[in-house]
C-alpha positions in Angstrom: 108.5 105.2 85.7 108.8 102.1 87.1 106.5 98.9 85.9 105.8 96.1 88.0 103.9 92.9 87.6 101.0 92.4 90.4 99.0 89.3 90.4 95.4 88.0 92.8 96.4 84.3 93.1 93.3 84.3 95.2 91.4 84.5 91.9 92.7 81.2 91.0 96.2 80.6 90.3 98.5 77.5 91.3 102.4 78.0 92.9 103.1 76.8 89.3 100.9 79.6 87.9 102.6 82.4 89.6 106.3 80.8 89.4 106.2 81.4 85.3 104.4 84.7 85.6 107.5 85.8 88.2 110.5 84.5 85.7 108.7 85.5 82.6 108.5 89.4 84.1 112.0 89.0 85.4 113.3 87.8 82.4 111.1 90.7 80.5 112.9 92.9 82.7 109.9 94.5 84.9 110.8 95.9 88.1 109.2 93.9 90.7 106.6 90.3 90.7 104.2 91.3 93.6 101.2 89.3 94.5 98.0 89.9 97.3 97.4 88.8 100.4 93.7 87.0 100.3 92.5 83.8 101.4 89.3 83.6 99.7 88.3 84.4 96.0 87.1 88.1 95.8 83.2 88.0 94.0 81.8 85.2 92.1 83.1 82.6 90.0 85.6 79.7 90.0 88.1 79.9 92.8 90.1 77.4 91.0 92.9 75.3 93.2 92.2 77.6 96.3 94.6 80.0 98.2 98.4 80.2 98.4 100.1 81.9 100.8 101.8 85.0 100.2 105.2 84.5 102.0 105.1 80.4 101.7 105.0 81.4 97.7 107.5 84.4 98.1 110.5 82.1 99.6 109.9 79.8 97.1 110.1 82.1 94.5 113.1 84.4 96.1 115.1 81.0 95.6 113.6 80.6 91.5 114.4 84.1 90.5 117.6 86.2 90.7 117.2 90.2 90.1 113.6 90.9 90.1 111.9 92.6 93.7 109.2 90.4 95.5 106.7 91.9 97.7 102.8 92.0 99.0 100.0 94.1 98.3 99.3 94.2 100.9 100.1 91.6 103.7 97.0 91.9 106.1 97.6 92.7 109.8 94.9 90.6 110.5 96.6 87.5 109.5 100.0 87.7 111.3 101.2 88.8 114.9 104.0 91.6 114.3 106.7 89.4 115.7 106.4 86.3 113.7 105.9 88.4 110.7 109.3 90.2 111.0 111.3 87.5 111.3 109.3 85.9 108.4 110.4 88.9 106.0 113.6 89.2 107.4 114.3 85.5 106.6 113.0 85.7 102.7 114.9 89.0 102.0 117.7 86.7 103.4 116.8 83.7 100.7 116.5 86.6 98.1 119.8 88.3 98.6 117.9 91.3 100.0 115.2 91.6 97.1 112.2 92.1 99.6 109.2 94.5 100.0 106.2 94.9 102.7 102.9 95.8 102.0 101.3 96.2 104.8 97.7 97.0 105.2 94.9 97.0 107.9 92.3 94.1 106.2 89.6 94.4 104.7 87.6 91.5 103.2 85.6 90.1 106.2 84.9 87.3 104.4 87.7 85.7 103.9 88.1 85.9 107.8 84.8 84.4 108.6 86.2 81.2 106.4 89.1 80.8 108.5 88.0 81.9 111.6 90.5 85.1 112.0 89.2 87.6 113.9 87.8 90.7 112.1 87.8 93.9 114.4 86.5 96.8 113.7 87.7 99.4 111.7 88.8 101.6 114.0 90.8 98.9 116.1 92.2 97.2 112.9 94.0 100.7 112.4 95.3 100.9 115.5 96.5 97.2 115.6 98.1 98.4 111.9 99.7 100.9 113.6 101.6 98.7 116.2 102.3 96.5 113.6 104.3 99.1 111.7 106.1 100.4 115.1 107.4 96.5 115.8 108.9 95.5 112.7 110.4 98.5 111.8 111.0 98.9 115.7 112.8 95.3 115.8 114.5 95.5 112.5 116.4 99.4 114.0 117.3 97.1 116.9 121.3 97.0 117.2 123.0 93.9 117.1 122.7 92.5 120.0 120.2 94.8 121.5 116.7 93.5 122.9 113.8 95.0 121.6 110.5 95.5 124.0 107.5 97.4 123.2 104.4 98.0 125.1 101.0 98.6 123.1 97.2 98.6 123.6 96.9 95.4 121.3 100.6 93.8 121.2 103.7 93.4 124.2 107.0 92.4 123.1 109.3 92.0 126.1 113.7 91.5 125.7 113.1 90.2 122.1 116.6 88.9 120.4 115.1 91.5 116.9 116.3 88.5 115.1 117.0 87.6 112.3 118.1 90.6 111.0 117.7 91.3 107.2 120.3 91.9 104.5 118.5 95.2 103.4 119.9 97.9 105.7 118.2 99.7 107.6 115.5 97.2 106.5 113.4 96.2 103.6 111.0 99.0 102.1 107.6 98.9 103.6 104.6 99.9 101.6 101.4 101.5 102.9 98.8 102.1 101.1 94.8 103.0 100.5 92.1 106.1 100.4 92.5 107.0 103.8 92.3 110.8 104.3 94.3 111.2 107.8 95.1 107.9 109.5 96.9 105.8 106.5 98.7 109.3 105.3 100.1 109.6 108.6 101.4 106.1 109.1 103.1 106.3 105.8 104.5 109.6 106.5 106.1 107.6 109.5 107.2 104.2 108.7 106.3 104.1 104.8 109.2 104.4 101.9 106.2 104.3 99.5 102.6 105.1 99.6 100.1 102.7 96.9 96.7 104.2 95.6 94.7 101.2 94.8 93.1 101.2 91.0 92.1 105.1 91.4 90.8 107.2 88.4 93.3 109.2 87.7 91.4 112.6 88.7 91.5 111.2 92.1 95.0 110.0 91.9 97.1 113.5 92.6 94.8 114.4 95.3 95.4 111.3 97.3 99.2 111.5 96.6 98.9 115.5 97.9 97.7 114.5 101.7 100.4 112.1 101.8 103.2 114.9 100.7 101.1 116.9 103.4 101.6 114.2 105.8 104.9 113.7 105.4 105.5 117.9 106.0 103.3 117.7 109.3 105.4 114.8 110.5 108.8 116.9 109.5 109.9 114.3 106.6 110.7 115.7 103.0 108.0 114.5 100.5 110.2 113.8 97.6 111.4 110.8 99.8 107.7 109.1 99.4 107.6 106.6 96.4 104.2 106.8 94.9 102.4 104.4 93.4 99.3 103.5 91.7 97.7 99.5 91.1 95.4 99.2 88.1 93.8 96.5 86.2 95.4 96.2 82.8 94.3 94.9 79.3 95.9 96.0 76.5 95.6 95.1 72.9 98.0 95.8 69.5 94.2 96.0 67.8 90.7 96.3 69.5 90.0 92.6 68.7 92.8 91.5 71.0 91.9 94.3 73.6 88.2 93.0 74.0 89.2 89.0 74.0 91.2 90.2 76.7 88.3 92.0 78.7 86.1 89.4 77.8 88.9 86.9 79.7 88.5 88.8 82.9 85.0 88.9 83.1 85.0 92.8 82.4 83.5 95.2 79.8 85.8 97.1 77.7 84.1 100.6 78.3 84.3 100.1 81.9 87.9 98.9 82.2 88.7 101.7 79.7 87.7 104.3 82.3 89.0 102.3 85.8 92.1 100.6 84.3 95.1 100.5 82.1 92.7 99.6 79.3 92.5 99.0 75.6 95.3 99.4 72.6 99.0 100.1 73.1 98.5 103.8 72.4 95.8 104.0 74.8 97.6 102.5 78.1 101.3 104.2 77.0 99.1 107.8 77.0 97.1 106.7 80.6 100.2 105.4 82.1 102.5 109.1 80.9 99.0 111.0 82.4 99.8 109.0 85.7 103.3 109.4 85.6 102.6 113.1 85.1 99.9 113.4 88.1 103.0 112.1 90.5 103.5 108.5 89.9 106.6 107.0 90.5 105.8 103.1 90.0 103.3 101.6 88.1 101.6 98.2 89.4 99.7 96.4 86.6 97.4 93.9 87.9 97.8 91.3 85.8 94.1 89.2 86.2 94.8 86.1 83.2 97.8 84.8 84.3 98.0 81.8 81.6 98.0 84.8 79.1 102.1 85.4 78.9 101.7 86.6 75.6 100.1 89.8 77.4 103.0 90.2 79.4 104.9 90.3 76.7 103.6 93.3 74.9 103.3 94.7 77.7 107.2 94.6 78.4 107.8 95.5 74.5 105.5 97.9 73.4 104.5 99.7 76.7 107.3 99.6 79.3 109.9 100.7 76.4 107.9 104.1 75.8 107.5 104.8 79.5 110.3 103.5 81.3 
């Protein structure tokens, strides 16, 4: 199993913030630093400096780190016009020597877009417009060199487009699809996804999601075993109880509760959760790291959780 570092900058977190949380998991040797895609703080509380965003922060970080992946979870098609977006993640997997991910996801948090004035379709029509999303970018990124790339949708038109530039990860950077959905977001991965994320599920619910996207992936003639799963959960983990409730209490969450939706409580505990996730199908881990000034987290984390399940 594979463990990677996901932060909510949204929460409250400066560049600076998220800079030492990337280098400290790449020099603890995680897998990947991922971050979200939100504009406005999600619930109440402090939102601290503001918003970053996502791929500003991701090109300044591909040219600060050196081995560890980068990516979105996820990159909202709301924010971005497919084009633009392309070239955007094209040029960062260039200034990271090909270390890139895409999350890409339909939007959700209608706040956030009443703040900025982004337009907030319905859900329905946000699916669809995911859906052409996903067909341009991977639709301009398969275009030869050379080539022109047009596509004709119900929501975007792309007519002779240069498909540049092209990335360094051939045929392109892994995209990432995620969610609960129980036909529509199964079927997109099955077609343009190399992995599938369950947000923060139980892990009951886990192998049932994972099972329509296998399903999927049959229907649409593509061998399930090529899927990546994954699964993000909140994490707080303790070497005693004391230091797993301070850390609770630091999020704003109760320890019962984060016990039963989370990667929650003493080393013992989240090694035995994580191995019961791995079990249910789980080939990466995303551990939503929530306190981002606490790097002594991270680093038991790396020691005494990633060495027993890696």
């Amino acid at each position: 199993m594979r463990l990677r570092i996901f932060v909510e900058p949204q929460q409250g977190a400066t560049y600076e913030q998220q800079l030492t949380m990337a280098r400290l998991a790449e020099e603890l040797g995680f897998d990947a630093f991922f971050r979200s895609d939100h504009l406005v703080r999600i619930g109440d509380g402090d939102p601290g400096p503001g918003p970053t965003d996502s791929w500003a922060t991701l090109a300044a970080l591909a040219r600060e780190t050196d081995r560890i992946r980068l990516g979105t979870l996820l990159t909202s098609a709301t924010f971005r016009r497919p084009g633009p977006l392309a070239v955007t993640v094209a040029q960062v997997d260039a200034m990271s020597g090909g270390r890139v991910e895409l999350g890409l996801g339909a939007g959700w948090y209608d706040t956030e877009h009443a703040a900025y004035g982004i337009p907030f379709p319905p859900l329905g029509e946000r699916f669809e417009r995911l859906g052409e999303q996903l067909a341009i970018v991977t639709g301009l990124w398969a275009t030869p060199p050379g080539g022109r790339f047009t596509f004709e949708g119900r929501h975007y038109t792309l007519r002779d487009c240069p498909a540049l530039p092209r990335p360094v990860q051939q045929p392109h950077p892994p995209i990432i699809v995620g969610g609960w959905g129980a036909r529509r977001t199964p079927a997109l991965a099955a077609r343009y996804a190399s992995e599938y994320n369950v947000p923060f599920p139980l892990l009951a619910d886990f192998g049932p999601q994972i099972a329509r996207v296998r399903a999927a992936c049959e229907e649409a003639g593509r061998d399930p075993s090529s899927m990546v799963m994954s699964a993000a959960l909140v994490v707080a983990c303790g070497e005693t109880e004391a230091d797993f409730t301070r850390r609770a209490g630091a999020i704003g969450r109760e320890p019962g509760e984060l016990r039963e939706h989370g990667l929650a409580g003493t080393v013992t505990e989240v090694v035995d959760r994580l191995r019961g996730f791995g079990a249910a199908g789980a080939d990466v881990v995303y551990l939503q790291v929530l306190d981002l000034d606490d790097l002594d987290h991270v680093r038991l984390l790396a020691s005494a959780v990633m060495a027993e399940v890696s």
